[in-house]
C-alpha angles and dihedrals in degrees: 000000000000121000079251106064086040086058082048102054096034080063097043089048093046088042092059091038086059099054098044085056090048086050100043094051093050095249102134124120119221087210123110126255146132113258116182110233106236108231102008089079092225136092122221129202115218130176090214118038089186090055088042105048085050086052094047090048095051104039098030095025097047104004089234089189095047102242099165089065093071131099122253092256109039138148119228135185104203092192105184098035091176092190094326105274091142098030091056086045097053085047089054089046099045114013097180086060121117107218127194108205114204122187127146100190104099087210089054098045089061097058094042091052088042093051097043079053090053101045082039097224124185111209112037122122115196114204111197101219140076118248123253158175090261138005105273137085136282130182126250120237107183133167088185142019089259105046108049106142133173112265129162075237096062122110103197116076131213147173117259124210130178147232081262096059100037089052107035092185106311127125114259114211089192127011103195113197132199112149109142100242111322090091089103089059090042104053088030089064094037110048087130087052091048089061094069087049118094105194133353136192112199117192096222108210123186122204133197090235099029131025135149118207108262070223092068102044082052094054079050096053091042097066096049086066097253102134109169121067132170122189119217146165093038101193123171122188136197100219125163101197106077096212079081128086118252087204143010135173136162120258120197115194121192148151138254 
């Protein structure tokens, strides 16, 4: 290891250290901006750093996703890409990847575009819709940037697209899957797709008015050949405002 990559990763590690203490002591603004990730060599544009700085600690901090598991030329479907914060991370990871970004939220599309320009990262194709079950259109309800989900309540409407039509036949190294709710439709309507998929993490989210069983989304996944599971990042909140989610965890789903 050069002197170099040792300056790189001391910055990456401090830079990290600095938000979780920012985070920790409550000192985290909710106001936009654009903050360069030490280390990382890129800057990154966000409309919440609070929410930010969560995302960055938890994909960049844990991989959560387990990025680092991929091989160098991979193919990823990052449903759910929020403003990029994995798929940038997956391209700094593995620069020779070819990521599909999907995002339905049009605030949140700006940022995403904004931020591949940015990187710049070849190879990321950003898809303007949320997944789902068929090919139409729903409507987003969201209290947060991170949390937009479709609801009859909603009063934003989008185009939906699904795994089919994402995939069209290729093979997928990692589906990464945050999608605020609507995943048991998803893998349930897809079970052919999920057999070109290696290896897959869905973040599981429960509401008060709408939840599928993580039991379900499991059966689903079973019969599209994936047997070995592991549930992480266990996380339950005391919202009041029912566009939030009551529970959320990780599911990683592989084969043997």
């Amino acid at each position: 290891m050069t002197i170099r990559q040792l300056a790189k990763g001391f910055a990456r590690r401090r830079f990290r250290a600095n938000l979780l203490s920012e985070v920790q002591n409550k000192q985290v603004s909710r106001s936009p901006g654009v903050a360069h990730l030490h280390g990382y060599g890129f800057n990154m544009a966000f409309p919440d750093r609070l929410i930010w700085a969560n995302q960055i600690l938890q994909i960049y901090g844990t991989d959560c996703y387990g990025v680092h598991q991929l091989p160098e030329k991979c193919t990823v479907v990052d449903a759910g890409a929020n403003i990029g914060a994995f798929s940038l991370f997956v391209k700094w990871a593995r620069p020779a990847s070819r990521i599909i970004a999907i995002e339905p939220s049009p605030a949140n599309l700006k940022y995403l575009k904004q931020n591949i320009v940015r990187f710049p990262a070849q190879e990321i194709e950003v898809v303007s819709a949320a997944l789902g079950a068929a090919v139409g259109s729903v409507r987003l309800i969201g209290a947060v940037s991170d949390c937009f989900r479709t609801s009859e309540k909603g009063e934003e409407k989008v185009n939906v697209t699904t795994l089919h039509e994402i995939m069209t036949g290729r093979t997928v190294d990692l589906l990464k899957m945050d999608i605020e709710g609507a995943e048991g439709g998803v893998l349930r309507s897809s079970v052919e797709d999920l057999r070109m998929v290696r290896r897959t993490v869905i973040e599981y989210h429960r509401y008060r008015d709408h939840s599928d069983s993580m039991g379900e989304m499991i059966a689903a996944l079973e019969q599209a050949g994936f047997d070995r599971f592991r549930v992480y990042a266990e996380t339950t909140f005391d919202w009041s405002d029912e566009a939030l989610p009551v529970y959320c965890c990780h599911v990683e789903a592989n084969r043997s």
